[in-house]
N, C-alpha and C positions, 0 to 999 in steps of 0.2 A: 504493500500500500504506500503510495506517497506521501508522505508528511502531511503536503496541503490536499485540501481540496476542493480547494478554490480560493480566489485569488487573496495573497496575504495583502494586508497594509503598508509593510515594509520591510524591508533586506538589507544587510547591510554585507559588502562583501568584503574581506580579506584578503590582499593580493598586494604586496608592497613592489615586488621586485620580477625578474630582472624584465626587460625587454621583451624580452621574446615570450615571456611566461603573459605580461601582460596582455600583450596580443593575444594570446589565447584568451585569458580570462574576459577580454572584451567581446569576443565574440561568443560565448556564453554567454554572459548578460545580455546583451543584445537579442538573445534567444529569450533569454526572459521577457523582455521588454517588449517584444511582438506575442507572445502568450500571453501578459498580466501587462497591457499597456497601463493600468491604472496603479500600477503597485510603485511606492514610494521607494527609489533604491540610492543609498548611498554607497560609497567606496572607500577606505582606507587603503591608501598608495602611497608610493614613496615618491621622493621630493622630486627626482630627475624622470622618472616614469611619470609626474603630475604635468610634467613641462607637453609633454606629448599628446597627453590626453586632456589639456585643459578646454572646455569648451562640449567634452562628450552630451551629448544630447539626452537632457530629461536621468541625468546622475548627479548626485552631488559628491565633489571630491572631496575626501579631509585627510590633508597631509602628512605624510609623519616621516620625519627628515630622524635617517635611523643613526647619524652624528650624534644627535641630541640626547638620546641619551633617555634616561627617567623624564628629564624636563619636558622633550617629544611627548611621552606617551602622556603625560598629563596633560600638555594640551590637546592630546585629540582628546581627554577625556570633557576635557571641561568643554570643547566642541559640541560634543555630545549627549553634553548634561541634559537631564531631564525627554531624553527620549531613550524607550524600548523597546528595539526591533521583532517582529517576529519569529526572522532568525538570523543568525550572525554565519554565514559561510566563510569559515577558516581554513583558507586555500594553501598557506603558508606553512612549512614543518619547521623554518627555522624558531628556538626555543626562544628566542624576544619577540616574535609575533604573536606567539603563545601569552606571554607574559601581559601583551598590548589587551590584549582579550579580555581580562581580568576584569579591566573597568569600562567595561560596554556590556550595557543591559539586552540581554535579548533570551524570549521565552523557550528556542530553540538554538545553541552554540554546535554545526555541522561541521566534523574535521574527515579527514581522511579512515579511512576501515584500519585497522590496529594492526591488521602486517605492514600497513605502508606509512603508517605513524610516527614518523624518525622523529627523534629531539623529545620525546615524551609529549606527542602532540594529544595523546588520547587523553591525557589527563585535564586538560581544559576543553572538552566537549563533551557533550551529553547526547549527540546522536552521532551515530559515524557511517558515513553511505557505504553499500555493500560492495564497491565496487574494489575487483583485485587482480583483475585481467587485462584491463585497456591498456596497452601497450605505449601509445604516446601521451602525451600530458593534455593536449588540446580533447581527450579523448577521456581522461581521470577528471578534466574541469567539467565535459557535458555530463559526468556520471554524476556531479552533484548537484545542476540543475534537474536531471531527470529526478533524483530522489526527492528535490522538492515537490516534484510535480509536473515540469516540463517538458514533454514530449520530445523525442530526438529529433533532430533534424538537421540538414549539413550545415558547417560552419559557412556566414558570411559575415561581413566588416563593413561598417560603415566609421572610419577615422575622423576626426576634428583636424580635416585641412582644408585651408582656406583658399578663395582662389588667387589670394598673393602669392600663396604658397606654391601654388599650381602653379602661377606666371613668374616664380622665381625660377620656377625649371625650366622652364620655356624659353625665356632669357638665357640660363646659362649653356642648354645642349641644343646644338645645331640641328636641323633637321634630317638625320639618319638615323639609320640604324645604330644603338647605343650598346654596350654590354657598360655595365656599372660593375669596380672588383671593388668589395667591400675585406679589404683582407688583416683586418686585427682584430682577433677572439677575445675573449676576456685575460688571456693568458697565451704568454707567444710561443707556449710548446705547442696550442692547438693551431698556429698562424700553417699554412702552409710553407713549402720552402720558397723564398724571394724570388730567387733567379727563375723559379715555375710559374710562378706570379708574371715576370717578366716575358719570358717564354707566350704564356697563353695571352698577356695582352698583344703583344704584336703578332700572335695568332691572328688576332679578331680583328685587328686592323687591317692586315695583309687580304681580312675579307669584307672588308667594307664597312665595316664597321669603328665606331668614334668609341676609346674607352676612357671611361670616367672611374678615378680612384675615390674612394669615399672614406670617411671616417672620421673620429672625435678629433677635439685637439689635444687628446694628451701628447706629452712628448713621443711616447714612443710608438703611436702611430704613425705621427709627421716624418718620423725619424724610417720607417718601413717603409711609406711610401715614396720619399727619396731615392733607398734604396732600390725598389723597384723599376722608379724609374732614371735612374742611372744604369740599371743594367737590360734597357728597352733598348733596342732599334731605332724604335717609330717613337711619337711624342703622345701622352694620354692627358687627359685634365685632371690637374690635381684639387679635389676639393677638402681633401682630409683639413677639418677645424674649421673649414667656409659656411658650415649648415649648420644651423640647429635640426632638432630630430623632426619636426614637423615638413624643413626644405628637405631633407634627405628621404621623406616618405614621399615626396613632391618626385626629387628626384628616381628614385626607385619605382614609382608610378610610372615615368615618362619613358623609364628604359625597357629595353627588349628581351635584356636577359642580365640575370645577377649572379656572381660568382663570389662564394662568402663560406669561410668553414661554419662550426657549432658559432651562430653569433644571433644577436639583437636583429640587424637589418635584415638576414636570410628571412625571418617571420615577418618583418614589416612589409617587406617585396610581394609575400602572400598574402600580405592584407591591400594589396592595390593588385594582388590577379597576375601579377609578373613571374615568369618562370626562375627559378632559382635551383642551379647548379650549387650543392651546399657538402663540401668538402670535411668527412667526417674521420678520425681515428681514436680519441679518447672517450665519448660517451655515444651510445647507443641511437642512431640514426630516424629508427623504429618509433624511439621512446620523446628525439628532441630533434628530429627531422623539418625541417618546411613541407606543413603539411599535405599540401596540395603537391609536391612534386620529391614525392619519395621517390621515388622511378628513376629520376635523374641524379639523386645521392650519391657520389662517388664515396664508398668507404674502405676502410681497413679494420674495422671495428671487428667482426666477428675473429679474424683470426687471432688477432693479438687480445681478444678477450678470452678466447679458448687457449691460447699458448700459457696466458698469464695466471687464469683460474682452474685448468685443466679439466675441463667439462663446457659441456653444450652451451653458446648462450641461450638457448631456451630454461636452462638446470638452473641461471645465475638469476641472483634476484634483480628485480626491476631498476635499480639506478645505477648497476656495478659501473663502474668508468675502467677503463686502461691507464695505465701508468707506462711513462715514458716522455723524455724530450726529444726522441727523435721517431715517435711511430709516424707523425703525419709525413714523412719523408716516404714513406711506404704507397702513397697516392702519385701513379705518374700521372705526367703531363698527356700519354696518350689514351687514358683511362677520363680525361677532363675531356680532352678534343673531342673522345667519343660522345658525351653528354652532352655538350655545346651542338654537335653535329646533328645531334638526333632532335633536340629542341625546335633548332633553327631551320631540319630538313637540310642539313649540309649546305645551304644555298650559298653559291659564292656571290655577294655584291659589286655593284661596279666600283673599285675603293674611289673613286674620281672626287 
């Protein structure tokens, strides 16, 4: 039986982090929001993931900047004073989102089912959806709208970008054929190797196509995409540190195809319907793939997760990762062309 049945007053969901987890979690709600148009939903997100979504339609954001410490979570409390939700969906397993929980009223607190409960999340929830099987996360997020009561249905996105946002891409990418390389993960043991990077973007040039480099301004992404393109050929746009996330969803919209390992922008490219070639060797493709174009996933994952745990990944539980700085090295360059080729239908452009 599903919790409701019929439509609650109000939801409040739980999702602070990272990017790409985001994305999923919006197009779940979203699925709510077409079921229960009339149900009251708010969100607790995290500060950099708020910059993205600010403006989402018919949600209220409340912040929680996870620097801050105790002070943070008491201001989402005092946010929230004097209202209690119907249920609080606790999306989150890290044990200070647990913690944020505590001081948010709601009649129902929905976490994860107690094998996939990491950080002691079971202990701050009083119902747990049954779900232990879905393989990717976009797939563990619909498992707990359906247990509210929400009917399944495939994932769609509608994002908060503007049409400045739109005509900031317009502006910066010429009219062809685009491939966008988003190439720094969270961590640069999962970055692909550079000179591959360089290799495949004057690939895509040699076929007509304009490549655009993307990403944050930390240092050491400016500092990769340098490299890469010092060891080009051809010349690519560098936009790494020129977008905020809402121009780079703009951007990523306007391109033809995306090349990105385990990162943030792989799932933002699916939330504008773009193909993304998503370059994978330390966690599970299955489980944190771009949903729509598993197909195209170049990985390495399964063997070095069987070399490394010595059994099936079907045997290993749901979030094992590989270990290694050098497994992405294991993805060639002609294992990418293949991906790209089959997307694109091989088509060679006039490069003119």
């Amino acid at each position: 039986m599903p919790l409701f049945s019929k439509a609650p007053k109000s939801l409040c969901f739980l999702r602070l982090s990272a990017i790409g987890d985001i994305c999923h979690a919006v197009s779940a709600i979203q699925a709510v929001q077409r079921h229960w148009p009339e149900t009251k939903i708010t969100w607790i997100i995290g500060k950099v993931e708020a910059q993205l979504l600010d403006g989402l339609e018919n949600v209220e954001l409340v912040v929680f900047d996870k620097k801050s410490g105790f002070e943070g979570m008491k201001s989402v409390w005092a946010q929230l004073k004097g209202q209690k939700f119907d249920a609080l969906i606790h999306m989150q397993l890290a044990l200070r989102s647990s913690l944020l929980t505590l001081g948010i009223k709601a009649r129902y607190k929905v976490g994860f089912n107690f094998k996939r409960a990491k950080e002691a999340q079971w202990l701050f929830t009083n119902k747990k959806i049954t779900d232990t099987q879905s393989q990717h996360v976009l797939d563990s997020f619909y498992a707990f709208i359906e247990y509210l009561g929400v009917p399944k249905s495939p994932p769609t996105w509608s994002m908060p970008i503007s049409q400045n946002d739109y005509a900031f891409a317009e502006q910066t990418i010429a009219n062809k054929p685009t491939l966008v390389v988003s190439p720094a993960a969270s961590k640069d043991e999962r970055n692909w190797i550079t000179e591959r990077y360089a290799q495949f973007a004057d690939y895509a040039i040699e076929r007509g196509y304009q490549v655009i480099i993307c990403g944050s301004p930390a240092e050491r992404e400016k500092v990769l995409a340098e490299e890469i393109q010092k060891q080009m050929t051809h010349t690519a746009i560098n936009l790494v540190g020129k977008t905020n996330l809402k121009q780079l969803t703009a951007i990523l919209h306007r391109a033809d195809v995306v090349l990105a390992p385990d990162s943030g922008p792989a799932h933002l490219a699916t939330t504008q319907g773009t193909p993304v070639i998503g370059l994978y060797a330390h966690s599970n493709p299955k489980r944190t793939g771009p949903y729509n174009d598993l197909q195209h996933v170049v990985s390495v994952y399964e063997q070095h997760a069987e070399e490394q745990h010595g059994k099936p990944v079907s045997q290993l539980s749901w979030s094992t990762r590989v270990k290694g700085e050098h497994v992405m090295a294991d993805i060639s360059f002609d294992a990418v062309v293949q991906s790209f080729n089959t997307i694109t239908q091989g088509k060679q452009l006039n490069a003119n």
